[in-house]
Each structure stands twice: as structure tokens, then as C-alpha cells.
C-alpha positions in Angstrom: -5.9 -2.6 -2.4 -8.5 -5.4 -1.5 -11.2 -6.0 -4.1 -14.8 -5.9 -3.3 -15.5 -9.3 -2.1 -19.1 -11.3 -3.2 -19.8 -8.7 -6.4 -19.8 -10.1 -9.8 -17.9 -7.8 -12.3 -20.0 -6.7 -15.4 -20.0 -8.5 -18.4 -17.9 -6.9 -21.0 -18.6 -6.8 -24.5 -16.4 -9.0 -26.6 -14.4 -6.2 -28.0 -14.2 -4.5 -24.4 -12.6 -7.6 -23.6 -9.5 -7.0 -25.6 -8.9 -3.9 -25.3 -9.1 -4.3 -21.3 -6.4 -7.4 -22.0 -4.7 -5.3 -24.7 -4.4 -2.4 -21.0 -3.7 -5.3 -19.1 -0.8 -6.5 -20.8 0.6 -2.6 -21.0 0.3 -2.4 -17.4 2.1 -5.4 -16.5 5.1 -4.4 -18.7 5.1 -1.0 -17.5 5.4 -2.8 -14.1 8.0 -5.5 -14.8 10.0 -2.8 -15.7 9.1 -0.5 -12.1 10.5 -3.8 -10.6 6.6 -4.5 -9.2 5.9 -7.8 -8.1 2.7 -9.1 -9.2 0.3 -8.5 -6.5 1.5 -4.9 -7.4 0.9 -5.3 -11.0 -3.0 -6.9 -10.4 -3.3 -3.7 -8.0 -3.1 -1.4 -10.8 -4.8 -3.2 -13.3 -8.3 -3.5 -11.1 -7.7 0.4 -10.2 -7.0 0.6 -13.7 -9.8 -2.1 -15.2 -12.3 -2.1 -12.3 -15.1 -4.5 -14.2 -12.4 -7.1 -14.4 -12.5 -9.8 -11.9 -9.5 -9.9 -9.3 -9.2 -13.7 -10.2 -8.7 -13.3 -13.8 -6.4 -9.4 -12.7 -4.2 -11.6 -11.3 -3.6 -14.4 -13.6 -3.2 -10.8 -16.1 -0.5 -9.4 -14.0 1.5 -13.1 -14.2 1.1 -12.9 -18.0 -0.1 -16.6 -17.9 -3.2 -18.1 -20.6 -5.5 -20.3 -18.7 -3.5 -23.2 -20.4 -0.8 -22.6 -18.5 -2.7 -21.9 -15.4 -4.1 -25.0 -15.6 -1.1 -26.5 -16.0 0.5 -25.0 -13.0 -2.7 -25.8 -10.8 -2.1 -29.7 -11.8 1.8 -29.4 -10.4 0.4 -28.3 -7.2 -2.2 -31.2 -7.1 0.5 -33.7 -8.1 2.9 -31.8 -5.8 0.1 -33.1 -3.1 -0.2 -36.5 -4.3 -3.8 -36.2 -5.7 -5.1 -36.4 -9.2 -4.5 -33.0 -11.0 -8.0 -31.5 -12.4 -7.2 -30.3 -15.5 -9.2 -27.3 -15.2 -10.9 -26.5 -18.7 -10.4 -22.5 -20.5 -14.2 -22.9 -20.0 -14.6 -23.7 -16.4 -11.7 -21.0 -15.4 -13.8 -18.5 -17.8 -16.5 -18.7 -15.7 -14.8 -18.1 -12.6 -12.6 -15.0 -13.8 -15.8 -13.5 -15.6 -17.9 -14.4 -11.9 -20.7 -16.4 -13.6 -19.8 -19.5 -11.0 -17.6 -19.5 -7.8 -15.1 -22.1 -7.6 -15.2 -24.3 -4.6 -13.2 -24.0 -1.3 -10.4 -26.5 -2.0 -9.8 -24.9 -5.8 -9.9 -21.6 -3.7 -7.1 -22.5 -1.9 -5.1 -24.1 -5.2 -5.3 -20.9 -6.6 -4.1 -18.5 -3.6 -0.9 -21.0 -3.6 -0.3 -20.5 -7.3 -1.0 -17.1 -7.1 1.0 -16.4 -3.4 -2.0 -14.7 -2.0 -5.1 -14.6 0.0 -8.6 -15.2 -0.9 -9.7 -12.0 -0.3 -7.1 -10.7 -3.2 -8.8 -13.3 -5.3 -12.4 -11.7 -4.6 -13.6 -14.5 -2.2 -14.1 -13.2 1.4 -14.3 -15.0 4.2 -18.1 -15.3 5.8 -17.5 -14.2 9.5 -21.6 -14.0 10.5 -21.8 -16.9 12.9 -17.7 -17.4 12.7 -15.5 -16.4 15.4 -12.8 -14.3 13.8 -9.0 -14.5 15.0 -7.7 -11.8 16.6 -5.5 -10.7 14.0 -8.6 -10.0 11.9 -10.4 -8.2 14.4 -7.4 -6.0 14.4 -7.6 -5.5 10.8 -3.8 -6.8 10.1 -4.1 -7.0 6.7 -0.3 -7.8 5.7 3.7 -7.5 7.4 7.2 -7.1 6.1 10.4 -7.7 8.3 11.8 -4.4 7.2 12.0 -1.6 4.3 13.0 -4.1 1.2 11.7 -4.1 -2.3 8.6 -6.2 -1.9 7.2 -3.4 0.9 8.4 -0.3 -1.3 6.6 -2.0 -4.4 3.5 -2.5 -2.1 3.9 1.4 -1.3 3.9 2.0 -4.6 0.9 0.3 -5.9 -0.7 1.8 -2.7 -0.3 5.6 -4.3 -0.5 4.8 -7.7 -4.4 3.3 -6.6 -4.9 6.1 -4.2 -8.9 7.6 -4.7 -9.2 9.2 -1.3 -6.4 10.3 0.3 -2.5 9.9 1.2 -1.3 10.9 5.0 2.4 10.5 5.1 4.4 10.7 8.3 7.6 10.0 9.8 11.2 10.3 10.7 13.2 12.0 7.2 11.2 9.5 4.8 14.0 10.1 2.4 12.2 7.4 0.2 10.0 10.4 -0.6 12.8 12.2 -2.7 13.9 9.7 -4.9 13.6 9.7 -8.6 11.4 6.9 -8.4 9.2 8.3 -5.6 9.1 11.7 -6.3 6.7 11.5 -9.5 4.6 9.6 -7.8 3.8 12.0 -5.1 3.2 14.4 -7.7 0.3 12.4 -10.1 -1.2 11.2 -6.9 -1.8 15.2 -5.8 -3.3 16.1 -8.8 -6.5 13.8 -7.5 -6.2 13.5 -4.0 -4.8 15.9 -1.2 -1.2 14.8 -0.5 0.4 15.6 2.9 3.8 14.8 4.3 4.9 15.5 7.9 8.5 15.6 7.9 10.9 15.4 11.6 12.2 19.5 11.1 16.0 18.2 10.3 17.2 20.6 13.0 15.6 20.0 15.9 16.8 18.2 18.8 14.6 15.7 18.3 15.6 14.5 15.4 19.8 14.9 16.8 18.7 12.3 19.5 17.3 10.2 17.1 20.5 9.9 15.4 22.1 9.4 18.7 20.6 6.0 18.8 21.2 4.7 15.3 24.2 3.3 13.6 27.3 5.8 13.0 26.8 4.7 8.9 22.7 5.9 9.3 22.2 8.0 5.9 20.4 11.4 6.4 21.9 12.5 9.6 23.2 15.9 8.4 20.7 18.3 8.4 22.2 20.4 5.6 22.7 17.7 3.5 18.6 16.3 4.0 17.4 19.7 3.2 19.4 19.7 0.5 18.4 15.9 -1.4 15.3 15.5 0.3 13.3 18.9 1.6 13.9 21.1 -1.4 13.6 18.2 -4.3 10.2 17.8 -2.7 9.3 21.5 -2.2 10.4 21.9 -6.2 8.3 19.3 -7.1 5.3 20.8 -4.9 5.7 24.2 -6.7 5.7 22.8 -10.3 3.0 20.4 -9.8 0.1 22.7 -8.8 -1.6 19.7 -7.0 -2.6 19.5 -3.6 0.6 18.3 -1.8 1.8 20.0 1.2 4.9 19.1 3.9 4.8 19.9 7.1 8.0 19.9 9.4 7.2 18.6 13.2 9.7 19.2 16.1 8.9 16.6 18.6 10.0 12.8 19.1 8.5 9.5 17.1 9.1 5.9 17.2 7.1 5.1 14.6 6.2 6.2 11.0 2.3 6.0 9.4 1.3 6.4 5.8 -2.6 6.0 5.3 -3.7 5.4 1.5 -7.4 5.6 1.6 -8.8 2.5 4.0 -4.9 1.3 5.1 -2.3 2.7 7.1 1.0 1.0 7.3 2.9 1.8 10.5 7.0 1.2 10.7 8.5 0.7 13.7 11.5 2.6 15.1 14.3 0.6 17.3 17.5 1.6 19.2 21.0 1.1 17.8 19.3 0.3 14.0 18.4 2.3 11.6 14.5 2.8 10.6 14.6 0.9 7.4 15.2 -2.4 9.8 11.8 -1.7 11.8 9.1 -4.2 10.9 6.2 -2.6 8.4 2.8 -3.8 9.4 -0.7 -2.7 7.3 -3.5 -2.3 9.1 -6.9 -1.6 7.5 -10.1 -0.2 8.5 -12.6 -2.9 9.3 -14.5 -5.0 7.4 -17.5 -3.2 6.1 -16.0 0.1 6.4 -16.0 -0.4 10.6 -12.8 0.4 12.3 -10.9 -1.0 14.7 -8.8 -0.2 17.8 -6.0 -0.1 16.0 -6.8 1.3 13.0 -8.2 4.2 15.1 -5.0 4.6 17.3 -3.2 5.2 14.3 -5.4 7.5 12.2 -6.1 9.3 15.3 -2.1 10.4 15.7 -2.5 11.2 12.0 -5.0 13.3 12.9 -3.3 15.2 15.8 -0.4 16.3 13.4 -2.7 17.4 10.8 -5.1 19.9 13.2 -1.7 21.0 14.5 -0.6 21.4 11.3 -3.4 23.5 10.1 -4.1 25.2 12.7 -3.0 29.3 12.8 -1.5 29.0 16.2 -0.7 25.8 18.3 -3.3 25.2 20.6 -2.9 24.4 24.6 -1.3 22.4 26.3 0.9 21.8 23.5 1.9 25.4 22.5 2.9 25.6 26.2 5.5 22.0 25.6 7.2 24.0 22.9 5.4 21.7 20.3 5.1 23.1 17.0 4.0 21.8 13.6 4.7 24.3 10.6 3.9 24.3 6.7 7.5 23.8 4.8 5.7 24.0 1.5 
């Protein structure tokens, strides 16, 4: 989630205040204990808190005072070989409660002691006039190397925040069916529509997929994926009474897409290694709600599955290929 960037949060009331620190605090130990790291844990708290500034969010989900952020600032000054600032409660106050915007050098102080960029902070960058990298154009908002635990808590946070919408699709997305995962799926359907678009486990697609990763790959027998993954979902589905539905697909991918809201992250399929060593990339949908190229390539194949999905019989010319896209659940 990126916080809106250039509005002021309202002024709380004194005793709004603590109890929105008193929910703070309670979200970041509920996260600690998910494992979440704390660009996870500020996540929730602004979809949980959203008058509270991302600057002070963050400083929230590190369970630091502004003492000790002070303190840290100054190590990174002196790290630098300049005079530390010694930033006052005062002068931080204003800044988390966006009465006065810090400058760009303490800007960039604060992403490195935070680990993060400014727009996580709620400082944008002004592009009128500016010519943007490419990387922005394209909306790349964030990568991971592969499937590890800082991308899964990023999923996470992603469908814990969801308000509009959650698109999943992919190979087996075994993920899905976990203990951890599987409640998850569930809450989020109970506000937004939830759909997953599962490869059908016996289709030849999916067998030559297999074909081309390691002999150790996990979820290669069909019986056995129905049997941890499809039905552990469908079960969930029917006691939930949300709006979650799984779709089984027949034909071949090399990539996975799940869109929460205004972001899709795309993995990336290679040969001879399995899918959780594909790179993650996150793309979002444009600044001021335009989108991009590739943000459009992406939703757009999201979109192809899903009118397959729902439509009553698979229109041409893919009825014809043999294509088909059915409702599991």
C-alpha cells in the first residue's frame, strides 16, 4: 500500500491519540508474531488508522519513541561524518502530525533509518517539469529475487489492506492452502470479491510444466494437490459465505499475477527451476490513478481469464483451441 502523498492527516483529539497508539502497538505485536517485517506492520496500521501520518505509522510499526528515533537519526549523521541534529520530540511531532514537512536531506535520513522510500513516508516526488526514469513510467513499484519471507509478508499485508479487489492467478499457488494463507483469503472475501485461477492439476499443461522443473518440485502429483491444496480451499469457500471463487484453467503460463487493488505482482516462471525461484516484481497503476503499459498488459491477461471464466460457454477462437476455463468452487 502507498499512502496518499501531499495530504495532511486530521488532527486527532488528544484522547484519539492514544487509543490510535494503544491500536498501533496491538497491531505491531500481532505482527511480530505473523513474522511481518515492518513495512508490513505500518501497512496495516494506516489501513487500520488512516488519519495517522505514514511517517509517524512507521516509526509505530518499529516500536521506537521519538527519543530513540532521534537517537538513531544522529548514528546515521555521525555514520556520515556530519554533526548529528538532535532532532527535538517537538520538531518530529510536527512532521508525524503534518503541520511542517521536513526538508529534503532529513527526508532522506529518515527513509535510511526506516529502509524505505519517500513515497512510504508520505513525501512524493514532484514529476511536473521532471523527467521521470523509466522505471517510474513503468510503475515498478518494488522486486524480490524469489518467493522468500520478505515477498510472502508483502503478500500478506497486500490482502489484509485489500478495499477493492484481489485477482489471483497462477501455476498450483500452493501458498494459497496453507494454514497461514488460507484465513486470509477468507476475511478478505467477506469485503471484496476474491478470485483464484488455478492450472486444472490434470491437464497436460500443467504435466509439461513439471517436465521442466526439478525432480524434488512439490505439487507435481495431481492427486495429492487436489488433495492439500483444491479441496482445503473449496472447504474454506463453502464455510465462509464470502465472495471467493477458484477457477481451474487448462492452458500453459510462464508467469503468475495477483492484483490487490491498484498493484499487481507478477512472478516469473523459468526452465529447470522451480516457480518459487522466479523473480517477483510489483507493478502499480500510474500515478494519479493513470496506467501504464505494463500495468495494462498484466491486468488485461487478468481480464481474459476472468470473461473466460464467467462466461456460459467459451467464446471463439478459443473454444475452437480446446481452451477452457471452469468454476471449481
Amino acid at each position: 500500500m502507498t499512502p496518499s502523498i501531499g495530504t495532511a492527516p486530521a488532527r486527532l483529539a488528544r484522547t484519539d491519540r492514544r487509543r490510535a497508539t494503544a491500536a498501533a502497538r496491538d497491531i505491531r505485536l500481532a505482527g511480530l508474531r505473523a513474522g511481518l517485517a515492518p513495512d508490513a506492520i505500518s501497512d496495516q496500521i494506516l489501513a487500520s488508522l488512516p488519519s495517522v501520518h505514514p511517517l509517524e505509522a512507521h516509526r509505530w510499526a518499529h516500536g521506537w519513541d521519538r527519543a530513540e528515533l532521534s537517537a538513531r537519526i544522529d548514528v546515521l549523521y555521525g555514520d556520515d561524518g556530519l554533526m548529528p541534529p538532535h532532532l527535538s520530540d517537538a520538531e518530529l511531532c510536527r512532521w508525524e502530525h503534518g503541520q511542517r514537512r521536513p526538508n529534503g536531506e532529513r527526508i532522506d535520513y529518515l527513509c535510511r533509518v526506516y529502509g524505505t522510500r519517500p513515497d512510504r513516508l508520505g513525501y512524493g516526488q514532484d514529476h511536473s517539469g521532471v523527467s521521470m526514469s523509466h522505471l517510474e513510467q513503468a510503475g515498478l513499484a518494488d522486486i524480490y529475487p524469489r518467493t522468500d519471507d520478505d515477498s510472502k509478508a508483502d503478500l500478506i499485508s497486500r490482502i489484509r489492506s485489500a478495499r477493492e479487489r484481489i485477482d489471483m492467478f497462477g501455476l498450483t499457488r500452493n501458498f494459497y492452502g496453507s494454514d497461514q494463507m488460507l484465513p486470509l483469503f477468507v476475511a478478505a472475501s467477506q469485503r471484496v470479491p476474491v478470485r483464484i485461477y488455478i492450472m486444472d492439476p490434470h491437464c497436460a499443461s500443467r504435466r509439461d510444466r513439471y517436465r521442466l522443473e526439478p525432480a524434488e518440485a512439490a505439487m507435481e502429483d495431481p492427486d495429492r494437490y487436489e488433495r492439500e491444496v483444491l479441496r482445503p480451499l473449496a472447504e474454506a469457500v463453502a464455510a465462509a459465505g464470502g465472495d471467493l471463487r477458484i477457477f481451474l484453467y487448462d492452458f500453459p503460463c510462464s508467469f503468475a499475477m495477483e492484483r490487490i487493488d491498484d498493484s499487481v505482482r507478477v512472478m516469473l516462471y523459468g526452465h529447470g527451476r522451480r516457480g518459487t525461484d522466479g523473480p517477483i516484481m510489483t507493478f502499480d497503476r500510474g500515478p494519479e490513478g493513470q496506467t501504464t503499459p505494463y500495468w495494462d498488459y498484466f491486468v488485461g491477461q487478468l481480464d481474459w481469464v476472468q470473461r473466460l471464466g464467467d462466461a456460459e460457454v467459451i467464446p471463439e477462437p478459443w473454444r475452437s483451441k480446446g481452451i477452457t476455463v471452469r468454476r471449481y468452487v
